[in-house]
C-alpha positions as CSV (number, residue, x, y, z in Angstrom):
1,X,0.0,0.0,0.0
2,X,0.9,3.6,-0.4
3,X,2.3,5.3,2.5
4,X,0.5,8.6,1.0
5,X,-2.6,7.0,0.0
6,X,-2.6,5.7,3.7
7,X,-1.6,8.5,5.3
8,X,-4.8,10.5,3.4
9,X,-7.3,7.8,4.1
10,X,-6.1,8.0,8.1
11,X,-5.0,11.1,8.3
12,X,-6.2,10.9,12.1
13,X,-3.7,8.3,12.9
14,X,-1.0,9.7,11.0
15,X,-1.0,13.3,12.9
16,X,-1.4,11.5,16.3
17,X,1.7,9.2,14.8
18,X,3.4,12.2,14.4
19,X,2.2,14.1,17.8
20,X,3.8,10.7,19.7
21,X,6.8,11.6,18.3
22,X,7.2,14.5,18.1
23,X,6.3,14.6,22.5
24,X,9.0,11.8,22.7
25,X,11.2,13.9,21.0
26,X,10.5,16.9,23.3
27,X,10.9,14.8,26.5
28,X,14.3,13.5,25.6
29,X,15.5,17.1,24.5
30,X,14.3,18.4,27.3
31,X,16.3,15.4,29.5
32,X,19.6,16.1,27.9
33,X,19.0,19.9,28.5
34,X,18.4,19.2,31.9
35,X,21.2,16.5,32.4
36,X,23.7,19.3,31.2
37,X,23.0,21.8,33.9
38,X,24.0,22.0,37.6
39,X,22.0,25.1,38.3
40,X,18.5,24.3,39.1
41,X,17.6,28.1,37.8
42,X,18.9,26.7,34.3
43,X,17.3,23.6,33.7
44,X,13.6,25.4,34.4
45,X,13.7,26.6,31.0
46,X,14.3,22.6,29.9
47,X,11.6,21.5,32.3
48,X,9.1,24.0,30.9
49,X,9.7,23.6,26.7
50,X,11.0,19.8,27.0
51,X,8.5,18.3,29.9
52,X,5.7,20.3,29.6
53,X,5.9,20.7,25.7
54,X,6.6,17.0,25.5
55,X,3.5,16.2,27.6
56,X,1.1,18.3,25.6
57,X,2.0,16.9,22.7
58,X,1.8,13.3,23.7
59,X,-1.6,13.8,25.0
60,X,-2.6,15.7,21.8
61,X,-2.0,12.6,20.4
62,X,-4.1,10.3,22.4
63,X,-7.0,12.7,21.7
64,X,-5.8,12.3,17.9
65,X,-5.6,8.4,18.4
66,X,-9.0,8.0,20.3
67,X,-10.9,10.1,17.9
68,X,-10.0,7.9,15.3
69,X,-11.1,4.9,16.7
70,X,-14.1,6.6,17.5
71,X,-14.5,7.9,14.0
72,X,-14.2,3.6,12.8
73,X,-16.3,2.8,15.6
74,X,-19.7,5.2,14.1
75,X,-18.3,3.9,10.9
76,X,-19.2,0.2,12.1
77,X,-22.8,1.5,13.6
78,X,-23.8,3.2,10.0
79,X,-22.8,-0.1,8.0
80,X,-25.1,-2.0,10.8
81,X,-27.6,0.5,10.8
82,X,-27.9,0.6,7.0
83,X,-27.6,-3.4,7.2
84,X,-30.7,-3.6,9.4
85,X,-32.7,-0.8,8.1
86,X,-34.7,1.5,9.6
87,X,-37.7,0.9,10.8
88,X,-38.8,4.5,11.9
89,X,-36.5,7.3,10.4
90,X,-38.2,9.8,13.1
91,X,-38.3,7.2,16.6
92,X,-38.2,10.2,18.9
93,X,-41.2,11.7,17.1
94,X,-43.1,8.4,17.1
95,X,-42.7,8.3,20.8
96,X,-46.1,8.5,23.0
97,X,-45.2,10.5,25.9
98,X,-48.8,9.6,27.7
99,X,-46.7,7.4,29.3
100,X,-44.8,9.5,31.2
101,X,-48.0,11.4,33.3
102,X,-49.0,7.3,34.3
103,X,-48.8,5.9,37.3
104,X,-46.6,2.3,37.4
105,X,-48.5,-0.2,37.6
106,X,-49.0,-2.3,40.9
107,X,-47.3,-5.6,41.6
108,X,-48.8,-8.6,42.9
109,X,-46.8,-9.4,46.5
110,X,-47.7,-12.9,46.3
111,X,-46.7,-13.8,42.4
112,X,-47.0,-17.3,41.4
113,X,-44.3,-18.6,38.9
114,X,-47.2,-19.1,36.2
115,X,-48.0,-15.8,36.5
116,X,-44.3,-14.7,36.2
117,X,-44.3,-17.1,32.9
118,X,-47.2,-15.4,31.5
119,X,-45.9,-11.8,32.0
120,X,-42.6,-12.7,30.6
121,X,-44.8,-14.1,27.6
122,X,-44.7,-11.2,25.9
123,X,-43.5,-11.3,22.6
124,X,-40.6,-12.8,20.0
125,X,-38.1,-11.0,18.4
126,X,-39.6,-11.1,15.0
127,X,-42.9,-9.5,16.8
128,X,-45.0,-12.3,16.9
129,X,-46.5,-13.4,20.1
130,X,-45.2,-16.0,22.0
131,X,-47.7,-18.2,24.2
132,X,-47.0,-18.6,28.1
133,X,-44.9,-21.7,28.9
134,X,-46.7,-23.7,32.0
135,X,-44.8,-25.7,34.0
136,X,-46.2,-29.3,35.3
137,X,-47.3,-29.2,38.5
138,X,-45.2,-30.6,41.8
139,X,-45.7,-33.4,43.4
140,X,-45.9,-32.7,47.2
């Protein structure tokens, strides 16, 4: 492959690349400077450009990194998205919001497990409905 062509298609990657670098570069500048002086009044200036700089950059380039995996990951959710199809372009709009001014509905404090098996009877995931499973009665 192309380094250009690459470097186009994830250009993302390829500044972080060069962010990582570039901070790692910083850092070890800034050590040498640093390792070179005796006065503590001269190697501030080190500190501040090489560490600091160095530091910014690197985590310039985590933000860089991240935000292109993110960028692949809603990539993967439009492919599945347009794989499964919409079934309601507007589902925020289709909402009823009666719902929301209901009271919840009360339990039963003594459920039986039939009554569990029915409720959880609801429906399949292709929508149609499902029929409540009975279990066979214990023998005391």
């Amino acid at each position: 492959m192309n380094i250009w062509k690459y470097a186009r298609a994830q250009w993302d990657r390829t500044t972080a690349g060069a962010l990582f670098a570039l901070g790692a570069l910083a850092l070890v500048l800034g050590w040498v400077g640093v390792s070179k002086e005796a006065l503590t009044a001269l190697q501030i200036p080190y500190i501040l450009s090489g560490g600091l700089g160095g530091i910014f950059l690197l985590g310039l380039g985590a933000v860089f990194w991240l935000s292109a995996d993110m960028r692949d990951e809603w990539r993967k959710l439009d492919a599945l998205e347009q794989a499964v199809g919409r079934r309601d372009p507007e589902p925020v709009a289709a909402l009823d919001e009666d719902w929301l001014d209901e009271p919840p509905k009360p339990v039963a404090a003594e459920a039986t497990p039939d009554a569990i098996l029915a409720v959880g009877a609801s429906r399949t995931t292709n929508g149609r409905a499902r029929p409540a499973r009975s279990r066979p009665a214990r023998a005391s």
